[in-house]
C-alpha positions in Angstrom: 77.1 -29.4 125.4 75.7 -32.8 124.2 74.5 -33.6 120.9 71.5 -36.1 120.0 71.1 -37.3 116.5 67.6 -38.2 115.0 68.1 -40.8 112.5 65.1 -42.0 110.7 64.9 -45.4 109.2 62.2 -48.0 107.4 61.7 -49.4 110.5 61.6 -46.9 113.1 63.1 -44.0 114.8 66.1 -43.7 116.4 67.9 -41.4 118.6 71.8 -41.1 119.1 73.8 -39.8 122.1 77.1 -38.3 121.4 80.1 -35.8 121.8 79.7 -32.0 121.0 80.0 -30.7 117.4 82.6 -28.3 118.6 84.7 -31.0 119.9 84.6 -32.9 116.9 84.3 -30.7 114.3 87.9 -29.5 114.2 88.5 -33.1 113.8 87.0 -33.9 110.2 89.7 -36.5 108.9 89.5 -38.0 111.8 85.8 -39.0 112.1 85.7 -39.9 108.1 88.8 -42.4 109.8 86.6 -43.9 112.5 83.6 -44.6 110.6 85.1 -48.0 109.0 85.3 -49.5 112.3 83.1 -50.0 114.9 85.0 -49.6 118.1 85.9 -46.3 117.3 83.1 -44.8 115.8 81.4 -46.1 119.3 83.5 -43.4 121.5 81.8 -41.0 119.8 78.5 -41.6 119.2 76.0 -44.3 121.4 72.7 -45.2 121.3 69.9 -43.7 123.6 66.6 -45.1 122.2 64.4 -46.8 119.3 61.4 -47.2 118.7 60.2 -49.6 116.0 57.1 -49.2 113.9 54.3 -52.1 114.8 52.9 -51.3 111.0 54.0 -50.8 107.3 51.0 -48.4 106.9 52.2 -46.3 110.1 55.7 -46.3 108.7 54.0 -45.0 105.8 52.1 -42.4 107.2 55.4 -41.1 109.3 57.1 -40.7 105.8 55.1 -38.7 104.1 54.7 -35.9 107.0 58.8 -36.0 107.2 58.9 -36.0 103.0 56.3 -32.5 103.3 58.3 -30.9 106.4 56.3 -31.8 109.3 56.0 -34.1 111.9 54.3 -37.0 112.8 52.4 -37.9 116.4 54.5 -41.0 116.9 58.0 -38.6 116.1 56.2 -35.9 118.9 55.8 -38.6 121.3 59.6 -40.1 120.7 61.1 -36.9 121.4 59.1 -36.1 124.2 59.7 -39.4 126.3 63.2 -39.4 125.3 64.7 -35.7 124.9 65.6 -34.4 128.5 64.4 -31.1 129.2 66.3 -27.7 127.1 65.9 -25.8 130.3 68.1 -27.6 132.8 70.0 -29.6 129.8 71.7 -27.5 127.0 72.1 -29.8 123.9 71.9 -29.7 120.6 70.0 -31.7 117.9 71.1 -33.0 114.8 68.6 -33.9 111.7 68.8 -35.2 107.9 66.2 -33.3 106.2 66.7 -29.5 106.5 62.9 -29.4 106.7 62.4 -30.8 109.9 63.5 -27.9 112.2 61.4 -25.6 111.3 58.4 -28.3 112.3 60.2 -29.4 115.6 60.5 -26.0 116.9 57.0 -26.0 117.5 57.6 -29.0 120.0 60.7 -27.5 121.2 60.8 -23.9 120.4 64.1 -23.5 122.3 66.0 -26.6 120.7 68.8 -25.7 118.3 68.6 -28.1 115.3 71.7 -28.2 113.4 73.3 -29.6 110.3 76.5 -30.0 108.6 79.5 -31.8 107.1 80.6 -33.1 110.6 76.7 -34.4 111.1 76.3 -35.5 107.7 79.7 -38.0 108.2 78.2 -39.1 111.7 75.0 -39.9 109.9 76.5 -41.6 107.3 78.6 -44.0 110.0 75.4 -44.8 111.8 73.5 -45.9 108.7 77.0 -48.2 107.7 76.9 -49.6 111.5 73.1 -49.4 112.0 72.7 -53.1 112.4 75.0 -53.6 115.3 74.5 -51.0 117.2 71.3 -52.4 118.3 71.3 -55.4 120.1 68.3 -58.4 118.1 68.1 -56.6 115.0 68.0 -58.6 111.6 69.5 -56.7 108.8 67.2 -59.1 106.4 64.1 -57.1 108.6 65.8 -53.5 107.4 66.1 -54.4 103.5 62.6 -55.6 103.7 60.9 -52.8 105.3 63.2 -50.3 103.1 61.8 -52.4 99.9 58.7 -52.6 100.9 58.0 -48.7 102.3 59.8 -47.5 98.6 57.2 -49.2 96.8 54.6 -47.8 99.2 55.9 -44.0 99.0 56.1 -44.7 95.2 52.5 -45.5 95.0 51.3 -42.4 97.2 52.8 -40.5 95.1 51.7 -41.6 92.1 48.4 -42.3 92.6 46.5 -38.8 91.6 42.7 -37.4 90.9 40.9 -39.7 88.8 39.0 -36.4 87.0 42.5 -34.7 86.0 44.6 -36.4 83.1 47.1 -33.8 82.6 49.6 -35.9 82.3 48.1 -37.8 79.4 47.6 -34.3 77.6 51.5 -33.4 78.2 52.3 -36.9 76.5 49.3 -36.8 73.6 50.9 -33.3 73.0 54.5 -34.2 72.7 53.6 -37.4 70.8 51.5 -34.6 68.1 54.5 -32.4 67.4 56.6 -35.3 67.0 54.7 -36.8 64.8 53.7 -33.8 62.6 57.7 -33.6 62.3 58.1 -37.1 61.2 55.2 -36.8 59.0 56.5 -34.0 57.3 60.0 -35.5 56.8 58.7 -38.5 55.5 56.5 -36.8 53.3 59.1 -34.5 51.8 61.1 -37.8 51.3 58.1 -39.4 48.8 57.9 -36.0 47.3 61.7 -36.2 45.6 61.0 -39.7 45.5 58.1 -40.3 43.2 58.8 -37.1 41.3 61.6 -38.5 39.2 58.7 -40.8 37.8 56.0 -37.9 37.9 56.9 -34.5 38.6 54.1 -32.5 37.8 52.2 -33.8 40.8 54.1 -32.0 43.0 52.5 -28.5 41.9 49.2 -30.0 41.5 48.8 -31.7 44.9 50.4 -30.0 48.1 49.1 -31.6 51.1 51.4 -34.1 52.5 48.6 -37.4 53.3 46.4 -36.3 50.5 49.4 -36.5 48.1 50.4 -39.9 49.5 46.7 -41.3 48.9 47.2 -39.8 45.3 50.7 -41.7 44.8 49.2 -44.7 46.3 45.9 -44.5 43.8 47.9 -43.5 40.5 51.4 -46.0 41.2 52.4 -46.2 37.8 51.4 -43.4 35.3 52.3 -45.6 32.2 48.9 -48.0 33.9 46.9 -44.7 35.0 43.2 -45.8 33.2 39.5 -44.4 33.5 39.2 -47.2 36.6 41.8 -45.4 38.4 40.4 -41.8 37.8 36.9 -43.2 39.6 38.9 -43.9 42.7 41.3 -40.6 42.4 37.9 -38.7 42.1 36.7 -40.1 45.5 40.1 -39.5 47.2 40.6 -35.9 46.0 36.7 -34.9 46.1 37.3 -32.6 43.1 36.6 -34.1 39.5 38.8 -31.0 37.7 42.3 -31.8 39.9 41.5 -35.4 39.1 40.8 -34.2 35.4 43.7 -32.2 35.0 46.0 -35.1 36.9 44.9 -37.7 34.4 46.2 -35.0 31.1 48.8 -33.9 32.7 50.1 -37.8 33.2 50.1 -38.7 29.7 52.5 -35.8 28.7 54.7 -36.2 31.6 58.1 -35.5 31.2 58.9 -38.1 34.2 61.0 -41.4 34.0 59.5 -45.3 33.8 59.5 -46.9 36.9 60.0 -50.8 37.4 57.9 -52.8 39.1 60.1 -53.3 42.0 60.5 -49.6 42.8 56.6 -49.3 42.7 56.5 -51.8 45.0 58.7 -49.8 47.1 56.8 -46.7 46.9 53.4 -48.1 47.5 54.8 -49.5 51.1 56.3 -46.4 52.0 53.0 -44.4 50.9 51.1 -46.6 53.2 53.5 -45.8 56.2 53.2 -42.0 55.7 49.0 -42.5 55.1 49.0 -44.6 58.6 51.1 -41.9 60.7 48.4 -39.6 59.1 45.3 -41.4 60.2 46.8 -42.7 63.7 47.9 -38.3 64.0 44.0 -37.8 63.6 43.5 -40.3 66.2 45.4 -38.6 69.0 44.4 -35.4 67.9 40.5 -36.2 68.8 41.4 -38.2 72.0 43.0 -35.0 72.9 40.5 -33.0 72.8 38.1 -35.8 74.3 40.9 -35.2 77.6 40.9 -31.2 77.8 37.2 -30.8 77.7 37.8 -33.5 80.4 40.4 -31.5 82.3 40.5 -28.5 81.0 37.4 -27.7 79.4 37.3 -23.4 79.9 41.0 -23.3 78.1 40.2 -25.5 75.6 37.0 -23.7 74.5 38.7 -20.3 74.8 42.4 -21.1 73.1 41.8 -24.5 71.1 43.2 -27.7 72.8 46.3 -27.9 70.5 47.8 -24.7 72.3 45.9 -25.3 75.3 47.4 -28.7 75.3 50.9 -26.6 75.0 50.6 -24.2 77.8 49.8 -27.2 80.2 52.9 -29.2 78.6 55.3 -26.2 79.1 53.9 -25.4 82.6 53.8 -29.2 83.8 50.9 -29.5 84.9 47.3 -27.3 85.1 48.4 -26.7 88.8 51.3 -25.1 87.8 49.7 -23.5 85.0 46.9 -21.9 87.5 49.8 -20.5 89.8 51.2 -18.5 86.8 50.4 -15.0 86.5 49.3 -13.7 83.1 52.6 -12.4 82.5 54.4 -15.7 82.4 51.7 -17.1 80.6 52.3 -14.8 77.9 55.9 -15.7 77.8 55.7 -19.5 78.0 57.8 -20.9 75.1 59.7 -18.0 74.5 62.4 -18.2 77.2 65.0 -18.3 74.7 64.2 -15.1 73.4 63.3 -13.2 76.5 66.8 -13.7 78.7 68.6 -13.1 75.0 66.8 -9.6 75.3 67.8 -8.8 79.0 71.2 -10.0 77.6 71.4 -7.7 75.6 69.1 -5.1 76.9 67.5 -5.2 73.7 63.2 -5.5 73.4 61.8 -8.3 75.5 59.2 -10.5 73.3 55.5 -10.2 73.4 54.0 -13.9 72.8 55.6 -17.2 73.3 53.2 -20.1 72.6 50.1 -18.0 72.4 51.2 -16.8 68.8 49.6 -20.1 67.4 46.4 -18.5 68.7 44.1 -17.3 65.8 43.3 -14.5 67.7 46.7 -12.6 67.6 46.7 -13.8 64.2 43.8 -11.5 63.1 44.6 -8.7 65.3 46.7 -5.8 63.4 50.3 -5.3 63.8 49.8 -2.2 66.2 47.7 -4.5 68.2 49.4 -8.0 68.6 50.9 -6.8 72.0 48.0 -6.0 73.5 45.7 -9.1 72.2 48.4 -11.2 73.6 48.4 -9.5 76.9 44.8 -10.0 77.3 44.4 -13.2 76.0 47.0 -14.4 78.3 45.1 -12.7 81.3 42.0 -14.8 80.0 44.1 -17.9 80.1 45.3 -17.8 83.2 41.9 -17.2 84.7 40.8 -20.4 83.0 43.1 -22.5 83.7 42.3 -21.8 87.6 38.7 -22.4 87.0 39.7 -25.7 85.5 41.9 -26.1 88.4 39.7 -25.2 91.1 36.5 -24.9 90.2 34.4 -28.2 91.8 32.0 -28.8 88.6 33.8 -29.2 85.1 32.1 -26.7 82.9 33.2 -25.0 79.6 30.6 -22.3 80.2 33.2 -19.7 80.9 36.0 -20.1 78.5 32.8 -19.9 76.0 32.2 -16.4 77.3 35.9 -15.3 77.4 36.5 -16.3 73.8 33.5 -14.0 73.6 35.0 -11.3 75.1 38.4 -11.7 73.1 36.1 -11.1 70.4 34.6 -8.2 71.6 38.2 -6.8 72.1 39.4 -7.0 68.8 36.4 -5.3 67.6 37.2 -2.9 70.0 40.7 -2.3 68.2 38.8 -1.7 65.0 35.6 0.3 66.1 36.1 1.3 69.4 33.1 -0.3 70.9 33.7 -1.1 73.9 32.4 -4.9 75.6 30.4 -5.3 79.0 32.8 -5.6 82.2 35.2 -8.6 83.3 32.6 -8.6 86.8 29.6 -8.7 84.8 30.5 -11.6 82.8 31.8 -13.3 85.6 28.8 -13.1 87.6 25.9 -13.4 84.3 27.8 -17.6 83.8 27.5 -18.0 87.7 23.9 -17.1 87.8 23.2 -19.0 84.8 25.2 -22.2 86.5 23.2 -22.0 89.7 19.9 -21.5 87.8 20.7 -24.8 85.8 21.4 -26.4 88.9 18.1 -25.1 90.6 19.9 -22.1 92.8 18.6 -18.7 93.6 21.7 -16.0 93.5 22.1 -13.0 95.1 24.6 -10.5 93.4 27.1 -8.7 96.4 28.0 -5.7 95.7 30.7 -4.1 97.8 29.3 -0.4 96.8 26.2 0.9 99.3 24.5 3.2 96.5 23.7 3.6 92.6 26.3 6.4 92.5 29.0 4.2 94.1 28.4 1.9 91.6 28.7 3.9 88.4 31.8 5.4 90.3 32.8 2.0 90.4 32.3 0.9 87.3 34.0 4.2 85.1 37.5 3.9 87.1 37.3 0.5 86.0 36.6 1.1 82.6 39.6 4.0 82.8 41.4 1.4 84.3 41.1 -1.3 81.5 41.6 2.0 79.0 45.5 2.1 80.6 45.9 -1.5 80.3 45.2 -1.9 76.8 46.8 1.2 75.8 50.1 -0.4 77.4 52.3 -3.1 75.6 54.3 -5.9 77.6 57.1 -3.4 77.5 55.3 -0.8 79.2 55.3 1.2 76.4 52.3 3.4 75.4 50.8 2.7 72.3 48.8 5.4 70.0 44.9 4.0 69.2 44.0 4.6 65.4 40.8 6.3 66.4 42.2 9.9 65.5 38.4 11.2 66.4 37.8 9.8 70.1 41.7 11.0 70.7 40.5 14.5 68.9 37.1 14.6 71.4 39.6 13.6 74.5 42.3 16.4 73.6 39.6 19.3 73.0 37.5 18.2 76.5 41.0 17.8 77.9 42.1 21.6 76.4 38.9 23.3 77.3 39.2 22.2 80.9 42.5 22.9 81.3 41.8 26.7 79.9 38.7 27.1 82.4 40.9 26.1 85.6 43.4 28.7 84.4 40.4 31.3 84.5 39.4 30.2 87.5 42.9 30.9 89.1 43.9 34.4 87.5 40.2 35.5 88.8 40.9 34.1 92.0 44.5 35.5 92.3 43.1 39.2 91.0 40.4 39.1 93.6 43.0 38.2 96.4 45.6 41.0 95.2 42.6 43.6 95.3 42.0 42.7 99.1 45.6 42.9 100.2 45.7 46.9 98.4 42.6 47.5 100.1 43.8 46.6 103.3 46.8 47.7 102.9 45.4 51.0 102.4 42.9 51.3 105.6 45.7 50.2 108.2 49.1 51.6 107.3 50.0 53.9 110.8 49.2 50.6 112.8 51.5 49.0 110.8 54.6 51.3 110.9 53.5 51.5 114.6 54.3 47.7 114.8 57.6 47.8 112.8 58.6 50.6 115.0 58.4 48.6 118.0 59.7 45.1 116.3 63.2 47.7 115.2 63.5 48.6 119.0 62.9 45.3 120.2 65.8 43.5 117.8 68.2 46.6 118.6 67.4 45.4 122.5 68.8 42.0 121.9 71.6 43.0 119.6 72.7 44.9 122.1 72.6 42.8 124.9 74.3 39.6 123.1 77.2 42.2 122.2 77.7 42.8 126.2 77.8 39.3 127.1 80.3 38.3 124.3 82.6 41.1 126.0 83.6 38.7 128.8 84.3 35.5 126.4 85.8 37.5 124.3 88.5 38.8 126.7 88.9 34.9 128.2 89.9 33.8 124.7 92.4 36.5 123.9 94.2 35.7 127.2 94.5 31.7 126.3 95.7 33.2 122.6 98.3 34.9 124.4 99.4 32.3 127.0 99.9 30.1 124.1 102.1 31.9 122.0 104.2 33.0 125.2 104.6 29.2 125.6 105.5 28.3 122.5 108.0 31.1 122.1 109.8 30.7 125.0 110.1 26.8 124.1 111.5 27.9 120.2 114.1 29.7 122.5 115.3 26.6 124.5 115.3 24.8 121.4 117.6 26.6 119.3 119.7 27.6 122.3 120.6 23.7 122.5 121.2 23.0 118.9 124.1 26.4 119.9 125.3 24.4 122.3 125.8 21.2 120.4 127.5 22.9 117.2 129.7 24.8 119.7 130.4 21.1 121.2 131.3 19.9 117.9 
């Protein structure tokens, strides 16, 4: 059985002739031997076509179907002029990309495909003797079309929607955290720094820029005047701090500072007071990109965690494939294999715990305003993702509808339906955009619909009673849970009524009938007793015979084994007499 080998290149495709993998796979060592030279590595494997590409886009194009897993017309075509028939021909054919055989076999649907270590060293001595095994080919050609295709492929893949920016918002993100790290480290630096001079500042002042536009207004207490308190007073915006800085400096128990080591601290004040402003910066440019890209998650999350989700995800494609119950675990990864570790409880809220929302909500209810604000989530972020018009219209109404839930934790009043929501921002869409909608309904009547519409509400009842756990939690509302258990109680009691009356009326029958029809009964059981007797009877008589058989084998048996016990020990006699 012949092999072929399918070796793609920058310039076209070739196809390879050689021996059978079972005749040369025993022989491992020796093909990694016969790849350094030529002559050799030419017994076992020849060329049997090419087929050069005319253009740098077409080569292009060919690489990009084999990079997804399919194939290109021009690779159909090869294959077909070249390939002999499977039918009459058995062969085999070897490929580089594992993803290839599952597209050629619906060219070829009985071809074997194959790959392994023996075709990977093959492979690997065509591309080192490439060059010369076909005859006119310029190996300056090959580094040029290789060069020039990589650059190409790059550049396809690169190039992306010009609407979506995720990738900015992963970097603005990044470049926030670290800079609210190095802001507070710097800050914590002029804290211990400047308090050796004035260390009552410290309690007076606690934001981190606002205290370095303090330090860089006051410098040196010792020259703190009424000129300086003007500008203090427009940099704090409160005339009583400002007041109470100015006392407080004239009886500080601080050291003198030189004018060197003002100097110092004034240029390091301006450091930490640009990171500040250039933070503010990127903070507004991010939120100028989600309301670009992701305007629904930004307006029901905020565009700092927002901005976090997409970062942790990868991307807002990624982020739309999630379900809601890896979007409530993003960021906490850590945390959640520690738990399965250690079969301890799993966590409830990874990044979402910067929300505000679970931040209101009450300890008994954090699980469950994380579980639906992750469900929200992950339906924004596919209307981001798919939707065709960028609107912020329904993360709007889901931060809504958040709302609604935790009053709905404290009051029990319960919000319209997910569907009705859903359906009251796409008629309002379509009417700004001058469309007439018709609502579908999948239920025919009025009843089907309110049928419809209490086992979802039941439905949403059992999902926010459960935690991510599973685990049921207990509402507050001790007098809807009172109302439930008496309706429950009282229904429970009438079905038991309804069975002992039904089970009395049934028992009063049977008596009754009992009563009108006993002779024909006992008439009956006489006639089933005779009938059983009958068949005892007759099963005893034709066991008789079987019997009897048996007994006689039992007794030809023992006969048989007797009399052989009787030749035996009459030679064992005969030996000890012997001896």
């Amino acid at each position: 059985m012949a092999t072929y080998y399918l070796f793609e290149t920058a310039t076209g495709y070739s196809l390879f002739e050689g021996k059978s993998i079972e005749e040369i796979g025993g022989l491992l060592a020796s093909v990694q031997e016969s790849i350094t030279s030529l002559k050799r590595f030419k017994k076992i494997v020849k060329l049997h076509a090419f087929m050069p590409f005319t253009l740098a886009e077409q080569a292009l194009e060919n690489m990009q179907e084999i990079s997804a897993g399919r194939y290109h017309k021009d690779l159909k075509n090869f294959l077909k002029m070249n390939m002999p028939s499977v039918k009459k021909n058995k062969y085999k054919l070897a490929v580089e990309d594992s993803r290839l055989p599952n597209a050629l076999n619906e060219i070829f649907p009985d071809l074997c495909c194959i790959k392994n270590e023996t075709t990977n060293e093959i492979f690997r001595g065509i591309r080192m003797h490439f060059d010369e095994m076909i005859e006119g080919f310029d190996v300056k050609n090959l580094a040029r079309g290789q060069l020039g295709l990589a650059h190409a492929y790059s550049r396809s893949k690169v190039m992306t929607d010009i609407k979506r920016y995720d990738k900015h918002i992963i970097y603005a993100i990044s470049l926030i955290d670290q800079l609210d790290k190095d802001i507070n480290t710097f800050s914590m630096r002029l804290k211990e720094w400047y308090s050796w001079h004035f260390p009552e500042l410290y309690g007076i002042v606690n934001d981190n820029i606002l205290f370095a536009k303090v330090v860089k207004v006051i410098k040196n207490k010792a020259d703190f005047d009424d000129e300086r308190m003007e500008e203090l007073v427009k940099v704090i915006e409160n005339e009583e701090i400002a007041k109470e800085i100015f006392n407080i400096s004239k009886i500080s128990m601080g050291g003198d500072l030189s004018e060197l080591d003002s100097l110092q601290i004034s240029l390091f004040t301006d450091k930490v007071i640009s990171l500040g402003a250039y933070r503010a910066d990127l903070a507004n440019y991010l939120k100028q990109r989600m309301d670009e890209v992701a305007p629904n998650l930004s307006a029901l999350i905020g565009e700092i965690v927002g901005a976090r989700l997409i970062s942790q995800a990868g991307s807002l494609t990624n982020l739309a494939k999630y379900p809601a119950s890896t979007v409530q675990i993003l960021g906490a990864e850590k945390a959640l294999f520690r738990a399965l570790k250690t079969r301890g409880n799993t966590p409830k809220y990874g990044i979402l715990y910067h929300s505000s929302f679970i931040g209101r909500a009450g300890m008994n209810d954090k699980g469950r305003i994380s579980r639906f604000l992750a469900n929200k989530c992950s339906l924004a972020s596919r209307i981001d993702a798919f939707f065709p018009t960028p609107t912020d219209a329904f993360g709007i109404r889901m931060n809504e509808q958040v709302e609604e839930r935790l009053k709905y934790f404290i009051n029990g009043e319960r919000g319209p339906s997910n569907e009705d929501v859903m359906h009251e921002v796409l008629e309002k869409l379509q009417l700004e955009q001058g469309k007439t909608v018709k609502r579908k309904r999948k239920a025919s009547s009025d009843n089907d619909i309110k049928t419809m519409k209490k086992k979802g509400l039941e439905a949403a009842d059992e999902d926010s009673e459960e935690d991510f756990d599973g685990k049921k939690i207990v509402k507050k509302d001790k007098k809807r849970s009172k109302s439930r258990d008496e309706s429950e109680e009282s229904g429970k009691l009438k079905k038991k009524n309804n069975i002992r009356e039904s089970s009395e009326e049934s028992g009063r029958a049977k008596k009754k009938s009992k009563a009108r029809e006993p002779s024909e009964d006992s008439g009956k059981d006489k006639k089933k007793d005779k009938k059983k007797h009958k068949v005892v009877e007759d099963s005893e008589e034709s066991e008789k015979p079987k019997k009897a058989k048996k007994d006689k084998k039992k007794k030809a048996k023992r006969e048989e084994s007797s009399e052989s016990e009787k030749i035996q020990k009459k030679k064992k006699k005969s030996k000890r007499n012997k001896e």
